[in-house]
N, C-alpha and C positions, 0 to 999 in steps of 0.2 A: 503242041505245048510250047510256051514261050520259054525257053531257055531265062531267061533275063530275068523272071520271075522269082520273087527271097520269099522264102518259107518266113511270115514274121514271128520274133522271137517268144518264146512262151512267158507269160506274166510270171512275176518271181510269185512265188510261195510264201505264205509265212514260216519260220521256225522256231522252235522253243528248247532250249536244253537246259538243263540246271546242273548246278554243282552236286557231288556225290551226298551232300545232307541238306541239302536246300529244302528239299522236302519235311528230312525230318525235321527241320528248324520250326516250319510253319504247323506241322501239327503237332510240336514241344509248344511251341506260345501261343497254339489254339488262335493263330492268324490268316488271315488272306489281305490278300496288294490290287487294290485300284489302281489304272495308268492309263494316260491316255496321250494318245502322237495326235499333232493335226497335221502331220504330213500325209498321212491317211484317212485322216478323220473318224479312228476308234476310241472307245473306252473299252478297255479290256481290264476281266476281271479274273486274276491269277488266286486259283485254291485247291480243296484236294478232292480227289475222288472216293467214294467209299470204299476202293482196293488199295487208297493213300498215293495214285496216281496222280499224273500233274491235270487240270481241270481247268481249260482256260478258254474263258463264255466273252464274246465282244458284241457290241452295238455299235452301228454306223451315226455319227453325228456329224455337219461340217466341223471345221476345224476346232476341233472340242482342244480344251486348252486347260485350264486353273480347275484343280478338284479340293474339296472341302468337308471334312465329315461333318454330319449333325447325329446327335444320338439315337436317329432312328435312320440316317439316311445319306445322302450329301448332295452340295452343289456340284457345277460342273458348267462352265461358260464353254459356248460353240460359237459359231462365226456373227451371228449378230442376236444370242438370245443366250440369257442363263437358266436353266434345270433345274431344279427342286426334285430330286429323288428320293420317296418313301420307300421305305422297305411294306409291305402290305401283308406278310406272312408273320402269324402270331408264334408265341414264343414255345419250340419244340416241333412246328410244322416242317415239314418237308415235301418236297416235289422231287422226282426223279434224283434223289440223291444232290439237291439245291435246298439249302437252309436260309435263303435271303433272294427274296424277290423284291428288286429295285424299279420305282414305277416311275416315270417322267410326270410327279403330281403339279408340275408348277410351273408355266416357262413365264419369262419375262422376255420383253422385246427390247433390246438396245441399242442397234443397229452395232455398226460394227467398228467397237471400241478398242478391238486387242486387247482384251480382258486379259491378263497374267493371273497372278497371286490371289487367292481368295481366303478368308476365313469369319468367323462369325463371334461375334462380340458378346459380353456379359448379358446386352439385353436381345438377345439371339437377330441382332441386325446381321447382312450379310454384309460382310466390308471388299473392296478389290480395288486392285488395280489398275488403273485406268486408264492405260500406257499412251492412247492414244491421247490424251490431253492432260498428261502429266499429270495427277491426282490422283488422292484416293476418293474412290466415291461410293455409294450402294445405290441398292435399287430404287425406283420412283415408280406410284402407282401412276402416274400422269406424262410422263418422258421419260427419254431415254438416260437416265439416270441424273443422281443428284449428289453435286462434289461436294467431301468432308473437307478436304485438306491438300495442299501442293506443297511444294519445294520453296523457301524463303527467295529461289534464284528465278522460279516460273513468274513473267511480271504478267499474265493473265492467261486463263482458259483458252487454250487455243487447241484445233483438231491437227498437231503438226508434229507431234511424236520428240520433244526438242530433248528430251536426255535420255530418256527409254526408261524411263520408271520401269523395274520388272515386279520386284520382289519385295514380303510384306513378311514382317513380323511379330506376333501376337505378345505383351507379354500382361499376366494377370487379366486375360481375354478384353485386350485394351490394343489397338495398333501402336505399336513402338519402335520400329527401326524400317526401315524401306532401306531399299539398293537402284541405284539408277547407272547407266552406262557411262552415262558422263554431267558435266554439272556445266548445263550448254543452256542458252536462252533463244536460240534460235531454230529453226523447220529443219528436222535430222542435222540436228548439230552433235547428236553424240557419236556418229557414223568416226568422227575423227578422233575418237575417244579410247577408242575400243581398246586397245594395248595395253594403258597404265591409267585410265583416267575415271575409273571405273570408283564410287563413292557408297556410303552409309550414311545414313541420315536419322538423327534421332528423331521422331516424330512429335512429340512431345515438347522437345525447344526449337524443335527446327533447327538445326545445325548437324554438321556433317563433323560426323563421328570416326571415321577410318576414309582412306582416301588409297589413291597410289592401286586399285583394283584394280584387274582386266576379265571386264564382263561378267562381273558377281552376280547371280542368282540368287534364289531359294531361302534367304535369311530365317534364322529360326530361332527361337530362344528354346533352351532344352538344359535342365539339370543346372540352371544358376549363368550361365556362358549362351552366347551369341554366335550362335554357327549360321555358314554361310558356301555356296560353292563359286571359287573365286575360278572362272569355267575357263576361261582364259589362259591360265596358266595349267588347269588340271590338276588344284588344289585343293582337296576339301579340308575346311577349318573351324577355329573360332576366333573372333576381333578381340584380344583383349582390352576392353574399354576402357582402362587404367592411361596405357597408355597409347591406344590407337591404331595399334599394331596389330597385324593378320596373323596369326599365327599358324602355318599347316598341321593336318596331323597327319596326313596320306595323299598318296596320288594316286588319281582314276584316270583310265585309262578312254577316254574319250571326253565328247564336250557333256558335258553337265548340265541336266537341267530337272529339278524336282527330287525333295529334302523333305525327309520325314522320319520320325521318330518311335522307338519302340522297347522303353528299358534302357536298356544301356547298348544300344542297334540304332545305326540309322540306318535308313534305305533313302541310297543314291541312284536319280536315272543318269542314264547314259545314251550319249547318242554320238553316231559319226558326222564330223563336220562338213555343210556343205561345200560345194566347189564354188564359193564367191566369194567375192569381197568382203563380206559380214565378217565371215571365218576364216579367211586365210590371214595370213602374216601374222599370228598369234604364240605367245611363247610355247602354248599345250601342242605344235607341229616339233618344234625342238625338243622338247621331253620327250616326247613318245620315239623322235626318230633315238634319242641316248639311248630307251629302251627299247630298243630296236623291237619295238612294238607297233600295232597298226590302233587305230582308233574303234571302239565297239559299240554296239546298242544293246541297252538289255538295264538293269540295276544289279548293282552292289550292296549286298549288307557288309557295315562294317561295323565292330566293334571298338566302341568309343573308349575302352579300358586300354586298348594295347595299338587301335590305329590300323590291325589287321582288315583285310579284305578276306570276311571270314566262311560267304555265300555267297554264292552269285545267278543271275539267269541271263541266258545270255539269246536274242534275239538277231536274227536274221533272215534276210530275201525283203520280202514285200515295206517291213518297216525300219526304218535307219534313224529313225528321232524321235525322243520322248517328250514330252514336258512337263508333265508331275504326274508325282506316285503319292499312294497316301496308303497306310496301314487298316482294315478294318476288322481291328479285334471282334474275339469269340465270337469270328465270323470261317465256316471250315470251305463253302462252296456258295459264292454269293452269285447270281443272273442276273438281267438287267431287261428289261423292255424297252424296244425301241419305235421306228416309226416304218419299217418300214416292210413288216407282217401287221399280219392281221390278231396278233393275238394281244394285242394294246386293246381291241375291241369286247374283247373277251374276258379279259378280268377287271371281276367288280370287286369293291370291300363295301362294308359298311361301319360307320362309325357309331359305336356305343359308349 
């Protein structure tokens, strides 16, 4: 036997624990949570089980990234194509204690755009992010997609990532406010941005609306106010648009990425920051070491009446980064078909 020989280390595990009423939370608002990491490359779909246990179904996708509800379904961008997911089960069905069977009805090819933010407009166009050349664009039956709209600072279409468009916000099912890294004209010029340089843009005048960010994400419009997570500092907020200003309501204890809404609840993901340059020298490493706290992955519900961090599920081993969560009401145990069984093969519907 060779001495010299290392036993290699075992693959980390997933983990999942939830806060003492997390549970009950989700079957009081008759809810389940979409999320998906591309550090892994899952969509995991967190709901309950018929003994009100925790029920948590994932699919393998490349770097699955931006999730988007439709009223029967949602998008979901992966490393060079976007999903159209059906639900395919009628209303009252069930399978092994799963009330929602999501099917991959749709993909589009876009090669690989760094899709972020997605949502769907009044005329059910799918609207995104389009980080890789700074715009917002959607889909094209004929290439690899077709741009809406850029930044008054972008002087042309270019594949060179120049501010980091991330984040999109809907309001009256209309794109209305974006978040970019920094307000740069040039190939990863918002790399120098990151600390303080971080902007809102209203979409509609084209003009930048709050400034002075470090690595805003997830904008959202919800209850009349403009929320946003300013990830950087470990701030979740809203911009007062009056006067420009960020205003916090709480801090979360890791990098932030994916915002979404539920009542008077949002759900914040979380995720631990990597060990590079992206993410280090950021103010969210000083807050956390004051609270002499360590960074987490997993999401936060908080309640937006009081700022409390009122839920939580908290993730560990195999996944350390989120990038969006999305709520799927009077949804109790949703499943997902992927590619990479055979039982894609196997369920048909028919439309009537």
């Amino acid at each position: 036997m060779d001495t010299n020989e290392t036993t290699p280390a075992p693959a980390p595990m997933l983990e999942m624990s939830a806060s003492r009423q997390m549970l009950s939370w989700l079957a009081e608002q008759k809810l389940s949570i979409a999320f998906t990491t591309y550090q892994v490359g899952k969509l995991y779909f967190i709901g309950l089980k018929p003994d009100n246990g925790l029920s948590v179904f994932e699919r393998s996708f490349n770097r699955c990234m931006g999730l988007c509800t439709t009223p029967n379904g949602l998008y979901m961008s992966s490393l060079y194509q976007v999903w159209r997911f059906e639900n395919v089960f009628e209303a009252g069905q069930q399978q092994d204690g799963f009330d929602r069977l999501y099917v991959p009805q749709m993909g589009y090819t876009t090669g690989d755009l760094d899709i972020h933010d997605m949502a769907v407009d009044s005329d059910g166009r799918l609207v995104f992010v389009n980080t890789l050349f700074g715009c917002l664009a959607t889909l094209s039956e004929t290439h690899s997609f077709k741009p809406l709209w850029r930044p008054f600072f972008i002087s042309k279409l270019a594949a060179e990532d120049r501010c980091h468009l991330n984040g999109l916000a809907m309001r009256d099912e209309q794109p209305a406010y974006v978040t970019a890294v920094g307000q740069c004209d040039v190939a990863d010029g918002w790399r120098e941005h990151r600390a303080k340089g971080g902007i809102v843009i209203d979409v509609q005048r084209n003009e930048v609306v709050c400034g002075g960010l470090s690595m805003p994400h997830s904008p959202r419009w919800h209850n009349g106010r403009l929320w946003l997570l300013n990830s950087g500092t470990g701030d979740f907020g809203y911009v007062d648009l009056a006067s420009g200003r960020f205003e916090p309501l709480c801090f979360c204890p890791g990098y932030m990425r994916g915002l979404s809404f539920h009542g008077d609840f949002a759900l914040v993901g979380l995720s631990k920051p990597r060990e590079n340059k992206t993410f280090s020298g950021l103010a969210l490493d000083d807050h956390l070491k004051s609270r002499n706290a360590e960074a987490r992955c997993g999401i936060q519900v908080i309640d937006l009446r009081s700022g409390d961090i009122v839920h939580w599920l908290r993730i560990e081993g195999m996944v350390e980064e989120l990038y969006d969560v999305v709520p799927l009401p009077r949804v109790r145990r949703p499943m997902a078909l992927g590619f990479k069984t055979d039982e894609i093969r196997r369920v048909l519907s028919v439309e009537t």
